[in-house]
Each structure stands twice: as C-alpha cells, then as structure tokens.
DSSP file (Angstrom, degrees, kcal/mol; ACC not computed):
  #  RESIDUE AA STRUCTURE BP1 BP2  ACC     N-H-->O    O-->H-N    N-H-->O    O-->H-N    TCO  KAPPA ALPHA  PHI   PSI    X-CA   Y-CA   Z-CA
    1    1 A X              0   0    0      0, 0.0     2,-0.4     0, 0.0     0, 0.0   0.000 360.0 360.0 360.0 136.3  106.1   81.9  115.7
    2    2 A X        -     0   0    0      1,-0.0     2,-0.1     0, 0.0     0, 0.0  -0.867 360.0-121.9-123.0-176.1  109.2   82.7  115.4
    3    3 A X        -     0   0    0     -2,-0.4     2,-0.5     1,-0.1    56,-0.1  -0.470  24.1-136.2 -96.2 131.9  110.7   85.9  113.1
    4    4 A X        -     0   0    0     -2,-0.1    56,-2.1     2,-0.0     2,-0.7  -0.739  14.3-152.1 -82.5 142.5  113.1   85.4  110.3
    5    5 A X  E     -a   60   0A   0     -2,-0.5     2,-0.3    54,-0.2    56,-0.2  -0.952   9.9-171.2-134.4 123.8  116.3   87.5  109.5
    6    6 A X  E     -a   61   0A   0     -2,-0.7    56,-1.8    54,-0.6     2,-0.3  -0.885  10.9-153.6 -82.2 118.0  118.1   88.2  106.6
    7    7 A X  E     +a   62   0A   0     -2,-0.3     2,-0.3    54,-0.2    56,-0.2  -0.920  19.1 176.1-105.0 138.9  121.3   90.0  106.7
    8    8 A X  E     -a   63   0A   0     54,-2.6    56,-2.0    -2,-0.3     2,-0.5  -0.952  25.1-140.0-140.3 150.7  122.3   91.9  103.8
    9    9 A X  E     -a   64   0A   0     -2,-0.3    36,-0.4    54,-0.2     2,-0.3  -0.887  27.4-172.6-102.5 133.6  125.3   94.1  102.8
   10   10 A X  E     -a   65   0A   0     54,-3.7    56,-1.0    -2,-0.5     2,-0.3  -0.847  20.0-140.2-131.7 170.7  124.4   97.3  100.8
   11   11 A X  E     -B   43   0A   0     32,-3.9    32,-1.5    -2,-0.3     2,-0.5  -0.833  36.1-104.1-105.4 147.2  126.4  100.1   98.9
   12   12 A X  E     -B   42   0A   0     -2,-0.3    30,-0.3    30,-0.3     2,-0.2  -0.769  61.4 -98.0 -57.4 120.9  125.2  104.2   99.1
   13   13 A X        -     0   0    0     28,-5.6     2,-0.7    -2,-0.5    -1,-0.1  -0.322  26.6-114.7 -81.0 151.1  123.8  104.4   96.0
   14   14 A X    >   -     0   0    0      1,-0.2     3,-0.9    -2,-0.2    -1,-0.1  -0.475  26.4-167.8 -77.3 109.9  125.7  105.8   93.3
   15   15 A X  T 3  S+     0   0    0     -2,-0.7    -1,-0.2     1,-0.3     2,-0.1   0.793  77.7  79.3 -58.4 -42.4  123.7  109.0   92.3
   16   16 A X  T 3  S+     0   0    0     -3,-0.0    -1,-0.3     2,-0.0     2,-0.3   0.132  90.7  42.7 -80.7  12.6  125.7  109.2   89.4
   17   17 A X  S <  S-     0   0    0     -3,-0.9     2,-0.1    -2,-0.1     0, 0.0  -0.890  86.8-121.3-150.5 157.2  123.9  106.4   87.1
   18   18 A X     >  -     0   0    0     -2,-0.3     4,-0.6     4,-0.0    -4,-0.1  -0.048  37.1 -85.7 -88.3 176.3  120.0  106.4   87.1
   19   19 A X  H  > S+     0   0    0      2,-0.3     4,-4.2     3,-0.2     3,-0.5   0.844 121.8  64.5  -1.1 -78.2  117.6  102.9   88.2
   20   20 A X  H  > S+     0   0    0      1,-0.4     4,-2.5     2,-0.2     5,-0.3   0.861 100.3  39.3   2.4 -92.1  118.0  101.8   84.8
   21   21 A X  H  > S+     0   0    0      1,-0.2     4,-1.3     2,-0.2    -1,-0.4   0.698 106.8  62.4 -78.5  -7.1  120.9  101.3   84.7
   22   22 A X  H  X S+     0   0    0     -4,-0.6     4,-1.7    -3,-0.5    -2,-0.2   0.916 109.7  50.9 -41.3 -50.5  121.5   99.6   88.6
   23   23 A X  H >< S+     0   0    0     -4,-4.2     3,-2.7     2,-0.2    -2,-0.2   0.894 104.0  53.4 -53.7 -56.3  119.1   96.7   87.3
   24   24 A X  H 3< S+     0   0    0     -4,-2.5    -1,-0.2     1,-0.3    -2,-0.2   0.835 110.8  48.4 -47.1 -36.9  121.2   96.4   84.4
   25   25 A X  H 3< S-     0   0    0     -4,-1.3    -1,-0.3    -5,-0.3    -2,-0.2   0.929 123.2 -96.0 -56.3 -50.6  124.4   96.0   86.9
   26   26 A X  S << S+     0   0    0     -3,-2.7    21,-0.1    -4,-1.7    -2,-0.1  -0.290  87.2 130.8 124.4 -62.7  122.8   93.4   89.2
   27   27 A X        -     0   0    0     -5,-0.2     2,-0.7    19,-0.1    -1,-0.4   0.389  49.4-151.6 -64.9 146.9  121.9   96.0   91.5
   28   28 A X  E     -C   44   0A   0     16,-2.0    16,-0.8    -3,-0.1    -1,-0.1  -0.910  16.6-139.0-114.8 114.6  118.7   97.0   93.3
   29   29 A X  E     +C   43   0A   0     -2,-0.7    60,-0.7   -10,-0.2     2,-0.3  -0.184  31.7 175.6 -66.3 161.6  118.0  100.7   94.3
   30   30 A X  E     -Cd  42  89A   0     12,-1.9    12,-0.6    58,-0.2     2,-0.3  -0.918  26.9-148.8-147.3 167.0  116.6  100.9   97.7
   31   31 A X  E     - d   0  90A   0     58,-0.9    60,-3.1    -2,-0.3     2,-0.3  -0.930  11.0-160.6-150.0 142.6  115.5  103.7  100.1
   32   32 A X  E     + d   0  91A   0     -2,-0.3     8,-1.1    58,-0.2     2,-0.4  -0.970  22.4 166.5-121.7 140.6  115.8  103.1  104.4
   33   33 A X  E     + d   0  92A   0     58,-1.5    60,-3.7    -2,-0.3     2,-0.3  -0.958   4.7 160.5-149.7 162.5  113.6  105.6  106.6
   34   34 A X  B >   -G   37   0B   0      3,-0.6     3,-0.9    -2,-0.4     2,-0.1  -0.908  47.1 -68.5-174.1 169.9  112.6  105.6  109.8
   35   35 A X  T 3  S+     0   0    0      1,-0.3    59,-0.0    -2,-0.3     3,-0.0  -0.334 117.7  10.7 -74.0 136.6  111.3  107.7  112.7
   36   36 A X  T 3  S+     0   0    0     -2,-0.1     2,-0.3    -3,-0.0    -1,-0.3   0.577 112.9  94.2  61.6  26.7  114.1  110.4  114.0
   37   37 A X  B <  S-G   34   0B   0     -3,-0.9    -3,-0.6     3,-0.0     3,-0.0  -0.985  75.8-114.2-145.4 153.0  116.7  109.8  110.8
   38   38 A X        -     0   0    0     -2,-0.3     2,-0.5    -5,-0.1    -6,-0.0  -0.089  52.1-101.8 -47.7 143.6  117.6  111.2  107.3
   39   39 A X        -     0   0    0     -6,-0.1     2,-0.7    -8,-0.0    -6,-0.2  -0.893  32.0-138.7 -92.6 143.9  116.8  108.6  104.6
   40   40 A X        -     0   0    0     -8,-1.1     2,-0.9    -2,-0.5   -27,-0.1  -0.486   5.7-149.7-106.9  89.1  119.1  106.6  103.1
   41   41 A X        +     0   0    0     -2,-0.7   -28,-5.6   -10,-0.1     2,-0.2  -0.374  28.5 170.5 -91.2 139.2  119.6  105.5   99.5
   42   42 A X  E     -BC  12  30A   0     -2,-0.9   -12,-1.9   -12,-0.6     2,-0.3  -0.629  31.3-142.9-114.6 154.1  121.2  102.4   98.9
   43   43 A X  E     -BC  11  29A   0    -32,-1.5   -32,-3.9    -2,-0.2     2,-0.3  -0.973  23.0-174.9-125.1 134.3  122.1   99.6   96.3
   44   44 A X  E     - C   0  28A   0    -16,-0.8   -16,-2.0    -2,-0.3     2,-0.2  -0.868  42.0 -92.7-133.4 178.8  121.9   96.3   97.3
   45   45 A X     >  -     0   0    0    -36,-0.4     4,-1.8    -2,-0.3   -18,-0.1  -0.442  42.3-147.7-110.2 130.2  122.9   93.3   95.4
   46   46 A X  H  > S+     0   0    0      1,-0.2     4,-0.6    -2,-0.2    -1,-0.1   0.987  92.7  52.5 -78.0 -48.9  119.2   91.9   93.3
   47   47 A X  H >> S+     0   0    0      2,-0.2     4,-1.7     1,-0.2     3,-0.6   0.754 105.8  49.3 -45.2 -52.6  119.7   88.7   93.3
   48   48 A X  H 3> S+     0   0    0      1,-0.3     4,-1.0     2,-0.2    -2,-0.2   0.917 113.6  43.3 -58.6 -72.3  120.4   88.2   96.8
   49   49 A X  H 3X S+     0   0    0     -4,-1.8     4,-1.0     2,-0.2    -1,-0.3   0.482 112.9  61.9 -75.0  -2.2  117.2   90.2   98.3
   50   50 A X  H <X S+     0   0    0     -3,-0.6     4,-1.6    -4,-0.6     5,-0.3   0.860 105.3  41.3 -50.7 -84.6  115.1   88.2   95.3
   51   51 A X  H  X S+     0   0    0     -4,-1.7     4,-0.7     1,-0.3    -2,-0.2   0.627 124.1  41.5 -70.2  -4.1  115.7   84.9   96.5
   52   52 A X  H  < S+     0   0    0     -4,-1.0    -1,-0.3    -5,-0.2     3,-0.3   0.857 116.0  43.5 -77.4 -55.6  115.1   86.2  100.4
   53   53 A X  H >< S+     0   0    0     -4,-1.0     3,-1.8     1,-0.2    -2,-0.2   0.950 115.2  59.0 -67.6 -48.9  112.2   88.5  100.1
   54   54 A X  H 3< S+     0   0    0     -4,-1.6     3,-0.3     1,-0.2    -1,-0.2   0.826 115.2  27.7 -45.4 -51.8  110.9   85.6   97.8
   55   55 A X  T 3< S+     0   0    0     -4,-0.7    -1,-0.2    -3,-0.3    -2,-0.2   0.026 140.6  25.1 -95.0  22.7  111.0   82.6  100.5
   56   56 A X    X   +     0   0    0     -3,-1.8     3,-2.5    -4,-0.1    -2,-0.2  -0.126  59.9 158.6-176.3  64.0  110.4   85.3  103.7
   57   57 A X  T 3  S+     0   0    0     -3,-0.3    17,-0.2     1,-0.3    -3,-0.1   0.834  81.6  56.9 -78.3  -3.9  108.6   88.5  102.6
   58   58 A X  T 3  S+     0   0    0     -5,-0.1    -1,-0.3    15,-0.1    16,-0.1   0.438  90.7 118.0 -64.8 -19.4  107.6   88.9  106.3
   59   59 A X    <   -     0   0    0     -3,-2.5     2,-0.6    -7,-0.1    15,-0.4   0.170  65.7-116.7 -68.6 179.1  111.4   88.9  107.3
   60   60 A X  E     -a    5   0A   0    -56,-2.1     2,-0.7    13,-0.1   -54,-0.6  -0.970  23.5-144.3-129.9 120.1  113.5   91.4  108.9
   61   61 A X  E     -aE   6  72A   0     11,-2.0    11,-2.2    -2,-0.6     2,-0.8  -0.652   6.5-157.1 -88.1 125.2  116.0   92.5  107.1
   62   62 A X  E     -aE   7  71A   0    -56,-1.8   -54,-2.6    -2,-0.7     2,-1.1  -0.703  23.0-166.9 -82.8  99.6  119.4   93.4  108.9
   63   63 A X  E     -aE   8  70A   0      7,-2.1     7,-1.9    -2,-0.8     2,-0.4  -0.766   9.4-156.6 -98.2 116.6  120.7   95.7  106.4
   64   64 A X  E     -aE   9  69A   0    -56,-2.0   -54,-3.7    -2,-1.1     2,-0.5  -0.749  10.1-177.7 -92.5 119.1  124.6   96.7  106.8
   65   65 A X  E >   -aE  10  68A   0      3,-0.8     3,-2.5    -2,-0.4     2,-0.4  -0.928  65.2 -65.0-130.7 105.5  125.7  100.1  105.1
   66   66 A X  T 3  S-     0   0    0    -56,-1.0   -56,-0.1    -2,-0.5   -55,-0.0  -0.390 119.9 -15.1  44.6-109.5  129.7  100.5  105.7
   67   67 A X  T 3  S+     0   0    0     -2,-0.4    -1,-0.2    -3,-0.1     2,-0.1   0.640 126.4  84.4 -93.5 -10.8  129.9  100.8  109.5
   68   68 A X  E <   -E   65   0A   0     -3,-2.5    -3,-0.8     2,-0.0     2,-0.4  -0.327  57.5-172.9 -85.8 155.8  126.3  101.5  110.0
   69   69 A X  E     -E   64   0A   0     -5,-0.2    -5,-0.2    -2,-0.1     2,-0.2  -0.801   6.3-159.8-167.8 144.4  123.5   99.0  110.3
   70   70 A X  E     -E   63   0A   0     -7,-1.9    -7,-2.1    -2,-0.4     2,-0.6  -0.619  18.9-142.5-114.2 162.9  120.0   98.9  110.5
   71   71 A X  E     +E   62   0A   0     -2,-0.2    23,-1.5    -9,-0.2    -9,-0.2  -0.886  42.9 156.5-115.8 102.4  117.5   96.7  111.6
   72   72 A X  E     -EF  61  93A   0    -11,-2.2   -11,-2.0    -2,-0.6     2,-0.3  -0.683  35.7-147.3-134.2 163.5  114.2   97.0  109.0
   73   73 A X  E     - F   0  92A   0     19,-0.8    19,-0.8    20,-0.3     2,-0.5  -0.725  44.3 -92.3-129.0-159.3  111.4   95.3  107.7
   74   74 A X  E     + F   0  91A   0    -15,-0.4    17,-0.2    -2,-0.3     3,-0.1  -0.841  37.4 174.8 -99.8 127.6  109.9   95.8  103.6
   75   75 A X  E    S+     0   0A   0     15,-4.4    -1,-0.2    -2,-0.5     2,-0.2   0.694  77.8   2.9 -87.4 -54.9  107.1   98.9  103.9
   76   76 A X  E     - F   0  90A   0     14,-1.1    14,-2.3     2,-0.0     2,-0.4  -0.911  47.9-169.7-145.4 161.9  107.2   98.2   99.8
   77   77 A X  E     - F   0  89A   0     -2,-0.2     2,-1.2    12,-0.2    12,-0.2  -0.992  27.6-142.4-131.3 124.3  108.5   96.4   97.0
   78   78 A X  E     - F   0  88A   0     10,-1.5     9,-0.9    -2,-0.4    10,-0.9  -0.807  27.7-162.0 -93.1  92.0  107.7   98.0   93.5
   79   79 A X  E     - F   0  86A   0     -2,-1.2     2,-1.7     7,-0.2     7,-0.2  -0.526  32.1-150.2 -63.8 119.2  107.0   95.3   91.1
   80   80 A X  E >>> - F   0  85A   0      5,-3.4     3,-5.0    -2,-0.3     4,-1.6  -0.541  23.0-173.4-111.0 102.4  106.8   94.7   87.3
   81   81 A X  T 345S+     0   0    0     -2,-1.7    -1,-0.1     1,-0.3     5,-0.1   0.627  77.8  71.4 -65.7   6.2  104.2   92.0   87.3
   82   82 A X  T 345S+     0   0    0      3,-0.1    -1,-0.3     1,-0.1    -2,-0.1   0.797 124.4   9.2-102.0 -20.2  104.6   91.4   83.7
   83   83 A X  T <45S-     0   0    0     -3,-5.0    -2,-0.2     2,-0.2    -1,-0.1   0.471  97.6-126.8-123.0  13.3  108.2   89.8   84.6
   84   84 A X  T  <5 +     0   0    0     -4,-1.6    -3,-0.2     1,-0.2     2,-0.2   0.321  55.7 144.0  93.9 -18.7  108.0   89.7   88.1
   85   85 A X  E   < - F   0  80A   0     -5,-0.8    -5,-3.4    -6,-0.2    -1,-0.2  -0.517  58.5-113.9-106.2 155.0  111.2   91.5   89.1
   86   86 A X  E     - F   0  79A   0     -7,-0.2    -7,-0.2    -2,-0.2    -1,-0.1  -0.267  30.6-174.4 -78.9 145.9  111.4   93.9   92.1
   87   87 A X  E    S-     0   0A   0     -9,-0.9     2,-0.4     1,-0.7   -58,-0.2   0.603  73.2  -2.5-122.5 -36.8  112.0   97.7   90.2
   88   88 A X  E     - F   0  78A   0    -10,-0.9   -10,-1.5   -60,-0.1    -1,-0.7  -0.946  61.5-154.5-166.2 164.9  112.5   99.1   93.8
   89   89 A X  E     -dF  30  77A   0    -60,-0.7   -58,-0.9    -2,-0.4     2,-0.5  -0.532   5.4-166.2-150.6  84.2  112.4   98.5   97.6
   90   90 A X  E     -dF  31  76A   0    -14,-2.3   -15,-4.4   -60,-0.2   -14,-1.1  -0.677   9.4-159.1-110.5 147.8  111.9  100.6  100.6
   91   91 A X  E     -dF  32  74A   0    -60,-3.1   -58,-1.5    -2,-0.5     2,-0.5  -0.877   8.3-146.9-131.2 151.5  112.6   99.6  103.5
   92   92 A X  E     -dF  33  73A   0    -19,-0.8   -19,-0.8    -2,-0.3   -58,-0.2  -0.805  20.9-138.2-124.6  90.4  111.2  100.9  107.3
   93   93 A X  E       F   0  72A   0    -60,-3.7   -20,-0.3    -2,-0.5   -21,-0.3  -0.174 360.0 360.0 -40.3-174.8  113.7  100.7  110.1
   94   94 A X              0   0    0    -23,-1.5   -22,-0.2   -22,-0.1    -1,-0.2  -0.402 360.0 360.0-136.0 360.0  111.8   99.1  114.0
C-alpha cells in the first residue's frame, strides 16, 4: 500500500488576531510537535488542507514553514460537526 503525500505551504501564525478571526480569512490555525522540538504554530491556507485531509486523511503531510520543513502526519483535526469544518489541526512530526 502505498503512502500518500501532501505538500503544503504554511505561515507562523499571526498571534496578533485570535482563531476566529483566521477562519474568517481563509485561514486554518494549526500546531506542529514532535519529539526533541519546540512546537510550532502555524496558519495554513483552509481550503487547501480541506480538500486534502478530505480525499487522504491517512496522508502525510509535508508541511513547508519559510525555510524549514517538516514531515507530519494529522494526531487531530477539531471539528464542528454541525457544519463540518475543521476549527483546528495538529499535526505530529515522524
């Protein structure tokens, strides 16, 4: 079987406006963690990681943050099942 990958471009997210207001931008807040590093918050573009994590929620996502990039899969996606839409995303370096 064999593993899919997503590559995605993200922002550091901008501290300076709340969740709220990211969805209302487009945006999805995000957190990256992993074993021996800081963890990272991020904005990534909503649309874009819908329609992936929707047709490959198993993938592994190659997420690029400026010069840095990580290699992650989804530990969780925080959902609001009464419209569906992803509220929040964290994601697990391997």
């Amino acid at each position: 079987m064999e593993q899919t990958i997503v590559k995605i471009n993200a922002d550091m997210r901008d501290t300076a406006k709340n969740p709220r207001q990211l969805r209302a931008a487009g945006l999805l807040p995000a957190t990256i963690y992993g074993k021996g590093m800081e963890s990272k918050s991020i904005q990534l573009n909503a649309h874009e990681f819908n329609m992936s994590y929707k047709n490959a929620p198993e993938a592994v996502f190659e997420i690029t943050v400026g010069s840095e990039k990580f290699t992650t899969t989804v530990q969780e996606a925080q959902i609001q099942y009464s419209n569906n839409a992803i509220l929040n995303v964290e994601f697990k370096t391997v």
